[in-house]
DOKOL-236338 format. One record per residue (C-alpha): chain; z, x negated, y. Coordinates in nm, 2 decimals, always signed. Layout:
! DOKOL-236338
[A,[Z,X,Y]]
...
***
This chain:
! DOKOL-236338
[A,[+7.35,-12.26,+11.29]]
[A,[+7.05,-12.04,+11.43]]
[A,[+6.84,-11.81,+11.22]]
[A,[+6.58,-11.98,+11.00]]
[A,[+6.24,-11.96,+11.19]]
[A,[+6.13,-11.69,+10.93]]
[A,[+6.35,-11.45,+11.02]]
[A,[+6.25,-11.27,+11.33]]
[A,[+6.50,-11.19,+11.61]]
[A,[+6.51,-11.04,+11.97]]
[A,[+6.68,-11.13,+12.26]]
[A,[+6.78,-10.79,+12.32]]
[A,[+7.02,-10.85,+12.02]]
[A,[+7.14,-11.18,+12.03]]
[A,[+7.32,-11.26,+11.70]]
[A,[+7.61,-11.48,+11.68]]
[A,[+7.65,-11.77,+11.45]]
[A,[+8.02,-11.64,+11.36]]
[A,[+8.15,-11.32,+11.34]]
[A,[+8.51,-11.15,+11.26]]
[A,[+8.56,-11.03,+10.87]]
[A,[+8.86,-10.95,+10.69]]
[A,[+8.87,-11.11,+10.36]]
[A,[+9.08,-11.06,+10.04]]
[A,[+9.34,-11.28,+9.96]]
[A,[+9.58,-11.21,+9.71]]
[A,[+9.61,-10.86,+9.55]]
[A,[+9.64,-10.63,+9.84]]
[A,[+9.62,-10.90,+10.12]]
[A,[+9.34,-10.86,+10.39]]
[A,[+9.35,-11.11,+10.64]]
[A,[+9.13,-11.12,+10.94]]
[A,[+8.94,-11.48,+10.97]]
[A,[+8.60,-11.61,+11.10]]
[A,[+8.31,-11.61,+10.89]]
[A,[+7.93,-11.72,+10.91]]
[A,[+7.66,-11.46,+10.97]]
[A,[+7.47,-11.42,+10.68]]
[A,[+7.12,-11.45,+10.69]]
[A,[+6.85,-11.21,+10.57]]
[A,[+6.61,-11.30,+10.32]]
[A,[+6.29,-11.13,+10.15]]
[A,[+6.30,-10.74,+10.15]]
[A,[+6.64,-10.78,+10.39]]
[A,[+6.78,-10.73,+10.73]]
[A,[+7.06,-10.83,+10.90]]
[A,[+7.24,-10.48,+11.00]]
[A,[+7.57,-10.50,+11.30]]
[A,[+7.79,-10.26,+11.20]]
[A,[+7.90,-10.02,+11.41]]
[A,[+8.11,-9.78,+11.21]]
[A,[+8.24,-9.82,+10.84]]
[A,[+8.43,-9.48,+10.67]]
[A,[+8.69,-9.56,+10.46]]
[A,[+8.68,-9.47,+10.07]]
[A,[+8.90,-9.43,+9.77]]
[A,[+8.71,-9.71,+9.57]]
[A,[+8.84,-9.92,+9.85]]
[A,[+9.18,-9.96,+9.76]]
[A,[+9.07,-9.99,+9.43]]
[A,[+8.89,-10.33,+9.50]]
[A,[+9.16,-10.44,+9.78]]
[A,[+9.46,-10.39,+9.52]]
[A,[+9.30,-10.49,+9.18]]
[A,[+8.98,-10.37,+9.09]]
[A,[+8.64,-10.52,+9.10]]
[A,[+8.61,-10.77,+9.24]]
[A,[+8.93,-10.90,+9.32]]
[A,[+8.98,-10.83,+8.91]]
[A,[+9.30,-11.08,+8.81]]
[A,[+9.23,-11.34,+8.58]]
[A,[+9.54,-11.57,+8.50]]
[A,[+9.76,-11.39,+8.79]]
[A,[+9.50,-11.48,+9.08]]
[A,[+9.24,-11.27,+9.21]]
[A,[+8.88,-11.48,+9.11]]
[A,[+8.71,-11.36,+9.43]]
[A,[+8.94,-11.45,+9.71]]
[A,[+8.75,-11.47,+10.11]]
[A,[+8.57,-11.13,+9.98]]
[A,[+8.53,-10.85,+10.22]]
[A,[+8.53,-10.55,+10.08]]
[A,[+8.38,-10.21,+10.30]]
[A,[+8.08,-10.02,+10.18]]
[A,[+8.03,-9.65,+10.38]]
[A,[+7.88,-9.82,+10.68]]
[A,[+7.60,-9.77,+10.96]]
[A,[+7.49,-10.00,+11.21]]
[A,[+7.19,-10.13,+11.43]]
[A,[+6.94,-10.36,+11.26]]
[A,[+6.92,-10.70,+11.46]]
[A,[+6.73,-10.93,+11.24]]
[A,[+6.45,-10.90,+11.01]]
[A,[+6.37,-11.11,+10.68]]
[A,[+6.07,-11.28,+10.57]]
[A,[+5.79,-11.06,+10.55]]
[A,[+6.00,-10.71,+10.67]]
[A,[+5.75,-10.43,+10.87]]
[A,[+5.98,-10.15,+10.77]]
[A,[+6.22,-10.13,+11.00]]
[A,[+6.22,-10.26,+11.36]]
[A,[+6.53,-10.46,+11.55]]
[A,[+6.71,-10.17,+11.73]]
[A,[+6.65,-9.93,+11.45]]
[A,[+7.02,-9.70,+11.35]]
[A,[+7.03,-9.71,+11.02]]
[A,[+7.28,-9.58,+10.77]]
[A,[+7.32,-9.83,+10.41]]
[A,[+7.36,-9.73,+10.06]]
[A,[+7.57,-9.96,+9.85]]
[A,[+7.34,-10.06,+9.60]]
[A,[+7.03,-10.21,+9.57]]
[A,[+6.89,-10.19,+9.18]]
[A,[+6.76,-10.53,+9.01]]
[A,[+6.44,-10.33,+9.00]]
[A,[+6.38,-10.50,+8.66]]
[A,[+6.56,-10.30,+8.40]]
[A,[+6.50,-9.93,+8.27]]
[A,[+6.72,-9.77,+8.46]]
[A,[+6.69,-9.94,+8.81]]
[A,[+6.29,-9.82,+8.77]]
[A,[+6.41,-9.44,+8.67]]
[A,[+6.59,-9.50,+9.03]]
[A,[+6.90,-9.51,+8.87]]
[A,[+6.99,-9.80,+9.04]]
[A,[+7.38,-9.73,+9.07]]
[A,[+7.39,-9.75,+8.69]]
[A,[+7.18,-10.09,+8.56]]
[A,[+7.08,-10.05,+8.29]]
[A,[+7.18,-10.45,+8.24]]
[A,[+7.55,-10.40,+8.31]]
[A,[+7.73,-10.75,+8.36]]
[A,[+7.40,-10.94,+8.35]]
[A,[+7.21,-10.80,+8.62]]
[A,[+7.44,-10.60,+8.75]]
[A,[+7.62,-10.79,+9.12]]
[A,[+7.33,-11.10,+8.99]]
[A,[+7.17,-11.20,+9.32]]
[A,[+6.92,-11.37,+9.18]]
[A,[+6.85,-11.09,+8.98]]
[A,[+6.79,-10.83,+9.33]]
[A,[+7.09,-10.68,+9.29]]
[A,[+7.30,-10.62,+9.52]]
[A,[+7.63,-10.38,+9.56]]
[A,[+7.79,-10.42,+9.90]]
[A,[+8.15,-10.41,+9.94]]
[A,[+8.14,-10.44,+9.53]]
[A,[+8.00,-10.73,+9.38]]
[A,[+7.80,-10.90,+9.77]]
[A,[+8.02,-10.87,+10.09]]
[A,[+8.08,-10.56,+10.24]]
[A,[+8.10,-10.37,+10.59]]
[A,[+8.44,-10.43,+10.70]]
[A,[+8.29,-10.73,+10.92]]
[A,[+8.05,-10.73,+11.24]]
[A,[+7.71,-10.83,+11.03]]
[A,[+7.62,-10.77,+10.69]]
[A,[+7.28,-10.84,+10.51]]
[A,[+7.10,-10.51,+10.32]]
[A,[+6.79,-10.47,+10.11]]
[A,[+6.51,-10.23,+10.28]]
[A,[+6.57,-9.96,+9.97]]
[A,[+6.95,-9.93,+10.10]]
[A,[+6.86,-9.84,+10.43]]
[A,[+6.82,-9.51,+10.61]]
[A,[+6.72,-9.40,+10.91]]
[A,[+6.96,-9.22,+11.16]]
[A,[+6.89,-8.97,+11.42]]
[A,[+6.94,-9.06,+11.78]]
[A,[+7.15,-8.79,+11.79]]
[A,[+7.37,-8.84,+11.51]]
[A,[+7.71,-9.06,+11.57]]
[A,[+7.83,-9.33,+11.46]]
[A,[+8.11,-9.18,+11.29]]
[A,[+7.88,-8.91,+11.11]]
[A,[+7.67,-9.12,+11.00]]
[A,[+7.90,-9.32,+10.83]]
[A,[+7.92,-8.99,+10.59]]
[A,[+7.57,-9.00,+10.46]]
[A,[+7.65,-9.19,+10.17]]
[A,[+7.95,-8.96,+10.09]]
[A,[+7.69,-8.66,+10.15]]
[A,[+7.43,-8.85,+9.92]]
[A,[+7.67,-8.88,+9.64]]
[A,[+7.72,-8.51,+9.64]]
[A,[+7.37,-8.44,+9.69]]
[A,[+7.27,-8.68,+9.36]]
[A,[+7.49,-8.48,+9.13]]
[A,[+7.36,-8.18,+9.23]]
[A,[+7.05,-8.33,+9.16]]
[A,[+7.13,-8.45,+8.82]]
[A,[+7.24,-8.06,+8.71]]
[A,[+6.88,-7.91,+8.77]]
[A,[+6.85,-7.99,+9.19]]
[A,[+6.66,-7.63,+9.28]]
[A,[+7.02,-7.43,+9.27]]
[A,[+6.88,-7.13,+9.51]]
[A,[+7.09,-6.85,+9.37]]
[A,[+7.27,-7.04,+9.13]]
[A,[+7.61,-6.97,+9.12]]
[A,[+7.84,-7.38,+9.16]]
[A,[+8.21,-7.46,+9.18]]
[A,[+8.27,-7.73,+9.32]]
[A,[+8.67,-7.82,+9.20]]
[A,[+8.88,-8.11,+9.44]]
[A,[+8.86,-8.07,+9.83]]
[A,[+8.84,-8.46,+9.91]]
[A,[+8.52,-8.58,+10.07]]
[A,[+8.25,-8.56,+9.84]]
[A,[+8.40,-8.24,+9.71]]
[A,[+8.39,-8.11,+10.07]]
[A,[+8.04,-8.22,+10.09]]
[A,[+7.94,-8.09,+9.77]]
[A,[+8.03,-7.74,+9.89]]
[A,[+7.83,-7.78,+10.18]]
[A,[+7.52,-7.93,+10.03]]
[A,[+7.55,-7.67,+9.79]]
[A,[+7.54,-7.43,+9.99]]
[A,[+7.23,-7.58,+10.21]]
[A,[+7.08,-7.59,+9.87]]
[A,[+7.08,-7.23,+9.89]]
[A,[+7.34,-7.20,+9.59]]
[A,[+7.50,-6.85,+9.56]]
[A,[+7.80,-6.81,+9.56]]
[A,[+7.99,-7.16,+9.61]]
[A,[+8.36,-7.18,+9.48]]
[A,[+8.57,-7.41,+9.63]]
[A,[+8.92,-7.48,+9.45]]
[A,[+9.20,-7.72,+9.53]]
[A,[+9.55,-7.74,+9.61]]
[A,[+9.60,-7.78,+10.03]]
[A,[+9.50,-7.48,+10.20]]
[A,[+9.36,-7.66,+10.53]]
[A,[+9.11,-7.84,+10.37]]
[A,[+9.02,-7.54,+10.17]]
[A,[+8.98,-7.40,+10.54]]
[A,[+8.70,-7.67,+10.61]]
[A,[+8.54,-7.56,+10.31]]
[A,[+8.51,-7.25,+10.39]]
[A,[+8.36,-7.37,+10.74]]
[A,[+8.14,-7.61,+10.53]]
[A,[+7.99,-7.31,+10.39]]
[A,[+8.19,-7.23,+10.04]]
[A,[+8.17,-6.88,+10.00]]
[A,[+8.53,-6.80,+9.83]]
[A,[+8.79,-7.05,+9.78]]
[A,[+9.10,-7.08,+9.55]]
[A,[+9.41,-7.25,+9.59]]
[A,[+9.50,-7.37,+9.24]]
[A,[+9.90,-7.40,+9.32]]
[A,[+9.86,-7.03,+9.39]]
[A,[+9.57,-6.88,+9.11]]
[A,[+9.46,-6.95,+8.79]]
[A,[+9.12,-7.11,+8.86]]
[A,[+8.98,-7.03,+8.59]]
[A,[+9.08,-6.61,+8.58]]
[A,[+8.96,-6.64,+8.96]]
[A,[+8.61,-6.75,+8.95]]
[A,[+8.56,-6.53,+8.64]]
[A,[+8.68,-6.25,+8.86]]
[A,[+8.41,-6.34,+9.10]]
[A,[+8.13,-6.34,+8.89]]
[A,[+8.19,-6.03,+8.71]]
[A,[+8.30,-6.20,+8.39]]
[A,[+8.03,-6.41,+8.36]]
[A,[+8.14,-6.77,+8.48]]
[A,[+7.90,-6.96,+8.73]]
[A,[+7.61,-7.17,+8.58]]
[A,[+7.75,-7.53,+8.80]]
[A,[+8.08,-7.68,+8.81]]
[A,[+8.08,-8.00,+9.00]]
[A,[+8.41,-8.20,+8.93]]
[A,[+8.51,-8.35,+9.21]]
[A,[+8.94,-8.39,+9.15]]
[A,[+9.02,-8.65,+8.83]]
[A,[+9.25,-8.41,+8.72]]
[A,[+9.37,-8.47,+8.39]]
[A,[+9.21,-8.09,+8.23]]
[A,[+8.93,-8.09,+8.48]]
[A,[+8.67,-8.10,+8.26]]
[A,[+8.84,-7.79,+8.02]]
[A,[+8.86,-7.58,+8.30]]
[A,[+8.53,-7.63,+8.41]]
[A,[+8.36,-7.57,+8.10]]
[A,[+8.55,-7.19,+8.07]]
[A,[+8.46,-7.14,+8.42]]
[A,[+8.09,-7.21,+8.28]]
[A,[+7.86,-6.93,+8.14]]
[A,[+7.71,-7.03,+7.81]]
[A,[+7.45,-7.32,+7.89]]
[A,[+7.60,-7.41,+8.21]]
[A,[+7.65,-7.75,+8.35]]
[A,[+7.92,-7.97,+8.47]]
[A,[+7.86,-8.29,+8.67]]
[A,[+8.14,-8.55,+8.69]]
[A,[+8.16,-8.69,+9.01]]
[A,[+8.51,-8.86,+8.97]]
[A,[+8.73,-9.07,+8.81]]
[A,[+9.05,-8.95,+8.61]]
[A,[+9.33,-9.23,+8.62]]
[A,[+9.36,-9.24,+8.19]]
[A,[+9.20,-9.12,+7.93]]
[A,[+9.21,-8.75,+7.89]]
[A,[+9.15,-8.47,+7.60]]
[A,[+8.83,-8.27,+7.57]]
[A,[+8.77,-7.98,+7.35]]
[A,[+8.44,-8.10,+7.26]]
[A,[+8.40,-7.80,+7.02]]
[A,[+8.42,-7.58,+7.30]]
[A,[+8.17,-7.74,+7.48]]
[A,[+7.92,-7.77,+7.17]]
[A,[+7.99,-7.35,+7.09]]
[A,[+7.89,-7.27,+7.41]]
[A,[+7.61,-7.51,+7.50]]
[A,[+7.75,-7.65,+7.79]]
[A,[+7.60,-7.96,+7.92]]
[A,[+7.78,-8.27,+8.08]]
[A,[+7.66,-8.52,+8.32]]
[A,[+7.83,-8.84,+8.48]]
[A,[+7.71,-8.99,+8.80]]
[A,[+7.81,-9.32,+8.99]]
[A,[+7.76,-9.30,+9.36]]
[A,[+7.42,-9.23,+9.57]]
[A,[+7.17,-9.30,+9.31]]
[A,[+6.78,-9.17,+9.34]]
[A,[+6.77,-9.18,+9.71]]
[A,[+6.97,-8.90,+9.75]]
[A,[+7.13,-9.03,+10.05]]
[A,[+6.76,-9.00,+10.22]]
[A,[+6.78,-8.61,+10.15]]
[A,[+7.16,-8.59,+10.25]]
[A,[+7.05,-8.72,+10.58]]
[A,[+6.79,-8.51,+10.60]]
[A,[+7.00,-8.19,+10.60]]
[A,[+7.25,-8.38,+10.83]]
[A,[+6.99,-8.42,+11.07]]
[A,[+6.88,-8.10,+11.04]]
[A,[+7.24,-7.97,+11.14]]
[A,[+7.25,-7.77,+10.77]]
[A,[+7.60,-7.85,+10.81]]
[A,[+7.88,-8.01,+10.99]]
[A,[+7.98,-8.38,+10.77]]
[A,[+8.19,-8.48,+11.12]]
[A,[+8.47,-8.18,+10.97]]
[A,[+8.56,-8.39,+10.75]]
[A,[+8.62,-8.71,+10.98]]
[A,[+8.96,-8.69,+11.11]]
[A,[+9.08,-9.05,+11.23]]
[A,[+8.89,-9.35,+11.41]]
[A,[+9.03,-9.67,+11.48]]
[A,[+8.90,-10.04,+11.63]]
[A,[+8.79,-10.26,+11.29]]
[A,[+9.09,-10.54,+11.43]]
[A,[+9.31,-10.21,+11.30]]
[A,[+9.19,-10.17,+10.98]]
[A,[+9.53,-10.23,+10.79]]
[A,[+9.64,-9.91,+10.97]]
[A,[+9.34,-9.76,+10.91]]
[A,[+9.41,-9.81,+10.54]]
[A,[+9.73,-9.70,+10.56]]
[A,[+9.60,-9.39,+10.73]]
[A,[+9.39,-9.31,+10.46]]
[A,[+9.58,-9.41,+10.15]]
[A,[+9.88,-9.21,+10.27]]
[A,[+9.67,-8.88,+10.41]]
[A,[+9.86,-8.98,+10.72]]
[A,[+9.80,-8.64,+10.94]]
[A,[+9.60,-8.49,+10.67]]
[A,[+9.35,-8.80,+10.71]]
[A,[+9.04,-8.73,+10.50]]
[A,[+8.80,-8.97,+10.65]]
[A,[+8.89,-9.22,+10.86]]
[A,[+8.63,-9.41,+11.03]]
[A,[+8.66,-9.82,+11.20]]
[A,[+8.45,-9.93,+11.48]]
[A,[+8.34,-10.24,+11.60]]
[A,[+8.35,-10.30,+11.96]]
[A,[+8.06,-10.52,+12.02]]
[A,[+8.06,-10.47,+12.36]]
[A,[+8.41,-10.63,+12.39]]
[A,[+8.33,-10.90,+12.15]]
[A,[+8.05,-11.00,+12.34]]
[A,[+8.27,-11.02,+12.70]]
[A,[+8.53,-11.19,+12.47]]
[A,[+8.26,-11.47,+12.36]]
[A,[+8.12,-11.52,+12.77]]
[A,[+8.47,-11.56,+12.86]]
***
């Protein structure tokens, strides 16, 4: 069926009534099938993805997470698709949109807040305040792609107008499919003070937002930036990302190290970027007194915490959950500016009828893969469709 009459479209981007989606079926089970176009509503746009960047959380919600949770042996949410660091090309505007324009690049954030409770007003959006009520409700406004509403690994997917940025013309598609992944770094920096100019951060795990985090850091102006981890060729790209020592924790006591480096005194940032099971010990003795940790990741279990040490020496802790605050908008913004080079950290691309071995790619660090991206050849659909 064609789009509603209030949603505007344009002949210059003719959109299709189906479109190719890979869907969840049982835990771990993406199948490839047909699926309807959604359509945009108020305060939405229809977006065609051109790129989506694999993440962690992915596998998470393909093999058993949210929200292919099991319930009674079956996954609840079966014909899901799943996908959430994507860009794309805006093709069709809701009811009411002026924001944005049909042509527009845009990079998406995953969430959009309910814009009702506390917390989505703070711009806190990533954390509702009304967890399991409005949190994935609809109905409510809220909206988390790839999470609780379809995600990217598809050719169209609806977005609200906050989860959309702009992308420079001379950006790629693969780069800025690392926005969000900048963003998430750039929002817990943010949450530990945001003006770090001379402020000595460690930023511990060399994945992609750790990566990032060192080089936002460092765009921020922070001085020095520690890098540690455990595979010397990424701490390589940190060091081209603009970390200004880095330490192979297979090889050095981390903590001994980054004291050596500030004279004794311990830096006043530690972002924790690795899940490791004493992350958070060591990076409160790499603190000086009244220094700040942000947690940007997730340990597997539970894990110990000398809280006493942390309350003697007045260290603060802060948790974030994604890109909250718009941090993504100032992400790009340095991107665009060339502040530092996100495409390091891309190392794969393949075609979006690939993704299982795209997955597999990623999941196994096949090559080193940090960040694969998958493409969607519209161009080819499009011949495909005439023929």
């Amino acid at each position: 069926m064609a789009m509603p009459s209030n949603v505007t479209v344009s002949a210059d981007y003719p959109v299709p009534e189906t479109m190719k989606a890979w869907v969840l079926g049982s835990p771990g089970e993406l199948t490839l099938v047909d699926k309807a176009v959604p359509t945009p509503k108020k305060a939405e746009v229809l977006v065609r993805i051109d790129a989506v960047a694999i993440c962690a959380t992915d596998f998470e919600i393909i093999d058993h997470g949210p929200p292919a949770m099991i319930q009674g042996g079956e996954p609840f949410n079966k014909n899901f698709t799943p996908g959430h660091e994507y860009m794309g090309t805006v093709v069709a505007l809701g009811p009411g949109v002026d924001e944005f324009k049909i042509g527009e690049r845009v990079t998406v954030e995953i969430h959009a807040g309910c814009g009702q409770c506390k917390r989505c007003r703070q711009g806190m959006y990533t954390s509702c305040h009304n967890y399991g009520k409005n949190y994935g409700d609809v109905d409510k406004g809220h909206r988390a792609n790839g999470f609780t509403t379809d995600g990217g690994f598809c050719e169209y997917q609806v977005n609200n107008i906050n989860t959309l940025i702009h992308v420079d013309d001379n950006m790629s598609d693969e780069e800025a499919t690392l926005v969000v992944t900048a963003g998430t770094s750039m929002y817990g920096l943010t949450e530990l003070g945001g003006l770090v100019a001379g402020e000595s951060v460690v930023v511990s795990g060399p994945g992609p937002i750790g990566l990032l985090g060192a080089a936002v850091a460092k765009a921020l102006g922070a001085q020095p930036v520690i890098l540690t981890g455990t595979r010397d060729n990424r701490l390589e790209i940190g060091k081209k990302l603009g970390a200004d020592h880095v330490i192979n924790v297979r090889n050095e006591d981390p903590v001994a190290k980054v004291r050596e480096l500030t004279g004794g005194k311990g830096v006043d940032y530690v972002v924790e970027c690795s899940g490791a099971p004493n992350a958070v010990n060591e990076a409160a003795q790499m603190l000086n007194r009244g220094g700040k940790i942000c947690l940007a990741a997730f340990p597997s279990e539970a894990v110990p915490v000398d809280v006493a040490y942390l309350v003697r020496n007045n260290i603060y802790v802060y948790g974030i959950r994604g890109e909250g605050k718009t941090a993504t908008h100032r992400a790009e913004a340095f991107m665009r500016q060339k502040r530092f080079d996100a495409t390091l950290i891309h190392t794969h691309t393949f075609s979006m009828r690939e993704l299982p071995e795209a997955l597999r790619y990623a999941r196994e660090r096949i090559e080193d893969a940090i960040k694969v991206v998958v493409r969607n050849d519209h161009a080819a659909r499009q011949v495909e469709a005439a023929e």
